[in-house]
N, C-alpha and C positions, 0 to 999 in steps of 0.2 A: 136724621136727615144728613148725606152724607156734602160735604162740601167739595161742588164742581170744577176740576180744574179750567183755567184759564182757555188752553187749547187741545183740541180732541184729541190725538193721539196720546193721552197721559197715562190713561186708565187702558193701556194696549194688553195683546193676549200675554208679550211677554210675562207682566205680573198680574193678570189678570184673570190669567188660564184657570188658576184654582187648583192650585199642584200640577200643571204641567209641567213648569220648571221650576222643581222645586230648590236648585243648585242657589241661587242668589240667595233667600230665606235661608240655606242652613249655610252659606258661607257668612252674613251679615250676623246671625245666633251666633257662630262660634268667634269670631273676632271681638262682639261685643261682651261677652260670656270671659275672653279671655283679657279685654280692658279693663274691666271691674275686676278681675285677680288681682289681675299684674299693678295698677294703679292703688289700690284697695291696699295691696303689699307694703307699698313704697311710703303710705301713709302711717300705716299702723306702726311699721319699725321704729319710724321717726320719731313717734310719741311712745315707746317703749323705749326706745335709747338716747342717750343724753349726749352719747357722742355723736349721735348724727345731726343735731337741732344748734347747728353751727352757720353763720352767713351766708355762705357758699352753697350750702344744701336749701337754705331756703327757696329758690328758685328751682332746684329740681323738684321738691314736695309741690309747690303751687304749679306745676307745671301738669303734675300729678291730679291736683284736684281738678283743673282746667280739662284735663282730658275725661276726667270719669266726668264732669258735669255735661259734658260733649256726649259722654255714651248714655245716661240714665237720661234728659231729657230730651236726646233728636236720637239716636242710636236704638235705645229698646223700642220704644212706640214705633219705630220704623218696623224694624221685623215683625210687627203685629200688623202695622198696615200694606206689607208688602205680600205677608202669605196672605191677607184677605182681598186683596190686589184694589184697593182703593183707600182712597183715604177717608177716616170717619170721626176725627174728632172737631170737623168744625171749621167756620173760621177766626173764632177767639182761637182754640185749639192752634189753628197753622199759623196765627201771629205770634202765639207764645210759646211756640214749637222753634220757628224762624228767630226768634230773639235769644233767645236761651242759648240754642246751638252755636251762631251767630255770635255773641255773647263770650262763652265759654273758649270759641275755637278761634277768634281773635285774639284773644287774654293768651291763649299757648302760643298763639304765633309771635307776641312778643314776647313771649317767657323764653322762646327759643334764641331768641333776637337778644332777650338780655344774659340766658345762659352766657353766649359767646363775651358780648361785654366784661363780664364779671372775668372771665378766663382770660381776655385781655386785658384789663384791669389791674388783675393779681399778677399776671406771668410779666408783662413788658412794663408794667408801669410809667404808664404812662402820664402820672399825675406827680411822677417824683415820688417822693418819701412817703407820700399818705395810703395809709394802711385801709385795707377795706374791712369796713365795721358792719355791724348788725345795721345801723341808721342807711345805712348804705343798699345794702339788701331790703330792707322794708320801704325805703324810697322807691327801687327800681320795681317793685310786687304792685305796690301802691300804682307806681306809672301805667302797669299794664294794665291792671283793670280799668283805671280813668280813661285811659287810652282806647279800648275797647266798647267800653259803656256811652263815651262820646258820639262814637263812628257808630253804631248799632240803637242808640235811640232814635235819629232822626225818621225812622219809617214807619215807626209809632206818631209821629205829630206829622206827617205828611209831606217828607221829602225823602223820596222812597219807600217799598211798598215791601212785604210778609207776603208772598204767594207760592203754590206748587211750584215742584221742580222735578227733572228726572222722568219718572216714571207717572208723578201725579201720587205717591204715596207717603213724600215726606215735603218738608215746607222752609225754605228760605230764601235771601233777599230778592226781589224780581229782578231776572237778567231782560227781560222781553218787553218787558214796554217802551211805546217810542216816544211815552212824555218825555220834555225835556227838562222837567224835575228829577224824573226819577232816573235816566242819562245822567244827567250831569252827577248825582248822587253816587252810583252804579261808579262814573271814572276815578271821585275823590277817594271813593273806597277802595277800589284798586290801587293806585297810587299808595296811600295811606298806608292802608292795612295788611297790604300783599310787597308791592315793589319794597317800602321804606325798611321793615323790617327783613328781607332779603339780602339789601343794600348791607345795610349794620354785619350781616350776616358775614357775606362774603368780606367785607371789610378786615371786619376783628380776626377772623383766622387766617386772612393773609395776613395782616400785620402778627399776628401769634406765630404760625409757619416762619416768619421773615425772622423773629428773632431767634427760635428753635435752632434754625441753619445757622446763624451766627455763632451761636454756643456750641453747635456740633465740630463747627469746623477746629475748634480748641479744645474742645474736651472729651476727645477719644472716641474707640466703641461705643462705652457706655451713654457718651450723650447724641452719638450717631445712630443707638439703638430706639433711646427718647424719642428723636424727631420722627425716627418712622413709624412709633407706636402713635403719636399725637399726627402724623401725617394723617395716616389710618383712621383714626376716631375724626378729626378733623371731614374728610372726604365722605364716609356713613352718613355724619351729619345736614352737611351737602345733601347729599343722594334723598337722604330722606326727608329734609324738605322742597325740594326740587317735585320728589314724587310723591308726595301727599297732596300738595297742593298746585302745583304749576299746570294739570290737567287741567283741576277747576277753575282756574283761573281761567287758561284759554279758552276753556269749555264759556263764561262768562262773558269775557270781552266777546265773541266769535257771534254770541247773540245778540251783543248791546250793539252793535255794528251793524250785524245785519241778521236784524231780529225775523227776515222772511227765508230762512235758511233750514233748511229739512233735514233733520238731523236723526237718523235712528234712536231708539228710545236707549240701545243699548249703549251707545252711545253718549247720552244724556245720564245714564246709570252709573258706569265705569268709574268717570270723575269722582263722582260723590260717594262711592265705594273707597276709595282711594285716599280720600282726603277725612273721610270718617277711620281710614282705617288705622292712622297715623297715631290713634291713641292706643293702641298694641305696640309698636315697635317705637313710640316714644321713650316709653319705659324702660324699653330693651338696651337701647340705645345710651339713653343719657343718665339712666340710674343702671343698669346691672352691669355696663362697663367701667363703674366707678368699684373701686376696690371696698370701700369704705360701707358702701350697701351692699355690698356681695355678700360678706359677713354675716351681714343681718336679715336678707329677704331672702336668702336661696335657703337657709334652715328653716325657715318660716314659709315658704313651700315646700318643702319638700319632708315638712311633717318631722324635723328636730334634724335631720341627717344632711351632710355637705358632701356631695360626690367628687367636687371639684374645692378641695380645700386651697386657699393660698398660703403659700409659700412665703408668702413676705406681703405684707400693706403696705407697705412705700412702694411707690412708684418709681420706675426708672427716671422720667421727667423729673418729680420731685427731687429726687436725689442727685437729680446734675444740678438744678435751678438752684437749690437752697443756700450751697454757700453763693451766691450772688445778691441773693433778695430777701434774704431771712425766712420770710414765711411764703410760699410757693404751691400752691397744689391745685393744678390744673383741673382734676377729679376734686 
């Protein structure tokens, strides 16, 4: 028995057709297909190499697990219930479908949020003399999860609700209801889970950038070449959470406001494409622009062979910062 979405348009011909358009199903297969690589990579290195299971990196690897836990319980099931154009596991299934996803993609959204801390942390120091330790890293890993698991149990005990989304094919937190339980739930989470770590975001890499230019303006090319290589990954970083999830987001608010608003299914789709897909170019992003896993994960896909060998593992940034701060590395 398949479990009926909330309102009729869910189950439309868009996914419903039965292979009419089969373009969504084989684009949501191959981004999930290439999450579980790329993320799967990032793990495996890390427990093969002992120079990568360093403080700094611990936040990239759980950022890693965050994402692939994002693709194997909301990600795969989805393209099984999207080429079937309904959805059929239920609603235990779309409660523990919504938590899990939920769950998972919260935990990376502060993992993103603590990335950047840790990089302001280490680069501007901001605490004086104190050096960032493993306790340090397993504090902030520890935060995201409790952080996460907080904001995402309450709709299991009845402030806020597990229901279809989108298309009616996959399942998480209800944007549409006009209790004012699960309203009021729906804003804390936004605020919380979306606005706070955004905030931190933009925060830490202005204050990172602010110091960058300070150093450039004194130390040549070479640390004029730094700020713009750290400008660069800085901005990506931006970009890609901006566009992963600032759809869904509005796509969220736009319903909790004005839950009687007709909204094309593809429309409804897009966002959640979007914000799922973030566990592909997470990877890309914050582990294969790091020199340090380039080393290790591109011979490891690419079947022992490195087409793009480096030239050097220090980094331009590192090597302007270092004599300043002793231990330094942005990456």
């Amino acid at each position: 028995r398949t479990f009926q979405p909330k309102y009729s348009d869910m189950c439309s011909t868009f996914y419903g057709g039965r292979g009419l358009f089969p373009e969504p199903v084989a684009y949501n297969a191959s981004v999930h297909k290439g999450s579980v690589v790329l993320n799967s990579a990032v793990i495996v290195v890390t427990l093969r190499h002992k120079q990568l299971r360093q403080p700094l990196n611990f936040a990239l690897v759980n950022l890693a697990v965050a994402d692939l836990g994002i693709t194997l319980t909301g990600s795969v099931p989805s393209v099984v219930t999207n080429a079937l154009g309904y959805y059929i596991m239920g609603r235990v299934g779309c409660v523990l479908e919504g938590f899990c996803v939920a769950l998972f993609g919260i935990t990376a959204l502060c993992t993103v949020a603590l990335i950047a801390v840790e990089r302001l942390f280490v680069v501007c120091k901001p605490l004086g003399t104190i050096t960032f330790q493993t306790k340090h890293a397993a504090g902030g890993l520890l935060l995201s999860w409790l952080w996460s698991l907080v904001w995402n149990s309450p709709p299991l005990f009845g402030w806020g609700s597990y229901q279809l989304e989108g298309a009616g094919t996959s399942c998480g937190p209800d944007w549409q209801s006009r209790d004012l339980r699960n309203v009021s739930y729906i804003i804390c989470y936004f605020s919380l889970c979306f606005a706070v770590p955004f905030f931190i975001i933009v925060v830490s890499y202005s204050w990172l950038l602010y110091t960058l230019r300070q150093v450039a303006k004194v130390g040549g090319c070479v640390a004029a070449r730094a700020e713009s290589k750290v400008a660069w990954m800085v901005v990506m970083m931006v970009l890609a959470f901006l566009v992963s999830w600032l759809p869904y987001a509005a796509l969220a608010l736009t319903v909790v406001f004005n839950p009687d608003v007709q909204l094309a299914v593809l429309v409804k789709v897009v966002p959640i494409y979007m914000a799922k897909s973030s566990t592909v170019y997470n990877p890309l992003i914050y582990i294969y622009m790091n020199k340090q896993f380039q080393k290790y994960a591109i011979p490891l896909l690419m079947c022992g062979r490195d087409p793009w060998p480096s030239e050097d593992d220090v980094s331009d940034v590192q090597t302007v910062l270092s004599p300043l701060n002793n231990k330094i590395s942005p990456e």
